[in-house]
N, C-alpha and C positions, 0 to 999 in steps of 0.2 A: 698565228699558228706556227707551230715549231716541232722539231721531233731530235732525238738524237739517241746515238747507240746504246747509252745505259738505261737500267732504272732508274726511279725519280720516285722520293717521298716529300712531302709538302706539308708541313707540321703548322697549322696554327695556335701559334698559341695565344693569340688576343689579336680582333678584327676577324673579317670573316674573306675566305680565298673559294674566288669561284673557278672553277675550270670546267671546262667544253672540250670533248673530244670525241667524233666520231658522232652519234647522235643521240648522245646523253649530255647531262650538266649537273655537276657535283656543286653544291654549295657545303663548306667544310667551317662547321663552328667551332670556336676554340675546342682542345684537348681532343680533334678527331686531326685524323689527316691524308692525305689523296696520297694514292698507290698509280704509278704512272710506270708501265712498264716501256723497255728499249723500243724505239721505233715505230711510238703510236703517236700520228699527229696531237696538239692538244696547245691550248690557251688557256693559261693563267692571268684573272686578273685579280684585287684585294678591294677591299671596301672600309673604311670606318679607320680606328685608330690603331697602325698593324703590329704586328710582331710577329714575323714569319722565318721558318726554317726551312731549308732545302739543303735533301740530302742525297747527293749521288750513286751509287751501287752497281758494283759490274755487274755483265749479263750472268746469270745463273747464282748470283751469291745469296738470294734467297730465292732458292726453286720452290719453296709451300706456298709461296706466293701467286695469287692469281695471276693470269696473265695479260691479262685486261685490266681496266683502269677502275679502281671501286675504293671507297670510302672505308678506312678504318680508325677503330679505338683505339688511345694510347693511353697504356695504363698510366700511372706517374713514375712509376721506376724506368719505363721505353722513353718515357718522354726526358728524364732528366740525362739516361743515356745517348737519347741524340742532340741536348743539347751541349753535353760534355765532349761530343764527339765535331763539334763545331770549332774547339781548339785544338784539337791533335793537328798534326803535321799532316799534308797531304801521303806521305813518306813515309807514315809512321811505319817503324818495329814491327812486323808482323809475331813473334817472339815474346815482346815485350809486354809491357805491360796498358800501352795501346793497344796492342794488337787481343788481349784477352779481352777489353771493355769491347769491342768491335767484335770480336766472336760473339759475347755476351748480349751485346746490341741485336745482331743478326737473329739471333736465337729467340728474342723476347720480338722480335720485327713477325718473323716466323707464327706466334700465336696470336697475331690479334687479331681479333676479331672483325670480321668485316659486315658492316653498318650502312642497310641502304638509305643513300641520302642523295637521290639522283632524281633527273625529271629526265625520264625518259623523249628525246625529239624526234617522231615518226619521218620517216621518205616522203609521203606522201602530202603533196603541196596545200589539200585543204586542211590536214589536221594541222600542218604546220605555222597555218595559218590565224588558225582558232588559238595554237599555242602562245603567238607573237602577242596577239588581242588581248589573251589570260595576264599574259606576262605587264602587258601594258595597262592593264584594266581588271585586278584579282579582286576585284567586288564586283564584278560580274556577276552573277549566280543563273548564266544562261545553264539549260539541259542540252542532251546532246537535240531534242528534239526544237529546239531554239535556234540552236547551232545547221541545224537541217534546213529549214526554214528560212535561214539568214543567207543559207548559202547554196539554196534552190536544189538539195541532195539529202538522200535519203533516208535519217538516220539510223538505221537498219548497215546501211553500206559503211555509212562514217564509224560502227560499233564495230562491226567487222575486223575494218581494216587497223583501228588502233588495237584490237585484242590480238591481231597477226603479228604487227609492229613493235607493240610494247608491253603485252602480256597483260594489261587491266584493263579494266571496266575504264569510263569516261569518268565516272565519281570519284576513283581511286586515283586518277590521272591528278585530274582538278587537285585533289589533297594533298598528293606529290608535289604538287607546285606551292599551296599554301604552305606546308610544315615548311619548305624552303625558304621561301619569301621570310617568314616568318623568324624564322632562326636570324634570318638575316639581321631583318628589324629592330628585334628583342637583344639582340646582341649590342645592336648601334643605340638603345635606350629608351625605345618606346615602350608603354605603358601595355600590357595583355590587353586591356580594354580596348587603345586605340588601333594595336594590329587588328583588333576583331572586329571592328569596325570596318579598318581598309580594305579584310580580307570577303566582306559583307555578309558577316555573321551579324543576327541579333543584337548580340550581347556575349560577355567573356564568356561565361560560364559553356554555352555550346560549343567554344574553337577550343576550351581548356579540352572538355571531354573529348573530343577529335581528337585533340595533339598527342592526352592518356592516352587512346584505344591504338594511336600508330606506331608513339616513340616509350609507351610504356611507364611515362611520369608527367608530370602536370611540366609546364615549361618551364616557369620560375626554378624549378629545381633539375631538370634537362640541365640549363645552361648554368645555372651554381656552380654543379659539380664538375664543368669545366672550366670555370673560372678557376677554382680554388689554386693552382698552382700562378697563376698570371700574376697574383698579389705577394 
């Protein structure tokens, strides 16, 4: 864990970049990338075969930008402009003609969209608990009333306090964690069958409809269309 006085953007663009900061955890598949503002502790690690960008940014040089740490889209024109902007001079021109691709950069940084792709990590030591187990065990398919019972408390209390903590239901928690895992996975080569398997689904056909109703497309084509600039 580390922090320091700039911004901080994290571009994957092939492998997949986890980061933890405060009590969430961004998993970032290629063509997204983590928005990490000045001064917020935070851990970066990478998985699988990487190709990663990092890009510095003074404080306020994109003020539309959240100021908490969250997942965003990179068109392919933002993306080839921060990879272009990995050659310039630390020095460069402000004037010049560096300095118009860097405005240009800032401005297209400025619209993108922001993409939840977080697992929310509650305070509270039993949910934290249940998290670790999910994390280490996502074919699990306990209820939270499983989870009550495992852990001689209430499930009424344990709904409670994760809807205070993290704004979802325990179903919605769990699937936070699968589309995660998952993107992970599927990025590093596994078969939809076999994540659906791990993730202890039936069969594909269930975790596809899941992954539609949350990220809005079947996965094979989610991560396609971030692949396409990697090749």
């Amino acid at each position: 864990m580390h922090a320091h006085s700039k911004d901080e953007l994290v571009l994957a663009r092939r492998g997949i970049v986890r980061l933890e900061a405060g009590r969430n955890m961004w998993i970032v598949p290629p063509r997204c990338a983590v928005w990490i503002p000045g001064h917020v502790a935070h851990g970066v690690s990478v998985a699988g075969n990487v190709e990663v960008y990092c890009l510095f940014l003074e404080p306020n040089a994109a003020p539309a930008l959240p100021r908490q740490c969250c997942t965003l889209t990179i068109s392919p024109l933002l993306e080839r402009l921060l990879v272009h902007a990995t050659h310039m001079p630390a020095l460069y021109d402000l004037d010049g003609p560096d300095g118009r691709i860097a405005a240009v950069l800032l401005d297209q940084l400025s619209l993108a969209p922001v993409e939840e792709l977080r697992f929310p990590m509650p305070a509270d030591s039993r949910l934290r608990r249940i998290a670790s187990a999910m994390m280490a065990d996502p074919s699990d398919r306990a209820t939270i009333e499983d989870w009550g019972r495992r852990m001689a408390v209430a499930p009424r209390t344990l709904t409670r306090i994760l809807q205070r903590e993290t704004g979802m239901s325990f179903g919605r928690w769990r699937q936070q964690l699968h589309i995660l895992i998952a993107l992970q996975r599927l990025d590093q080569g596994a078969s939809v069958h076999a994540v659906a398997l791990d993730l202890g689904y039936e069969g594909a056909s269930a975790f596809v409809t899941m992954f539609r109703k949350a990220l809005g497309k079947p996965p094979a084509r989610y991560l396609a269309e971030r692949r396409v600039l990697a090749h």
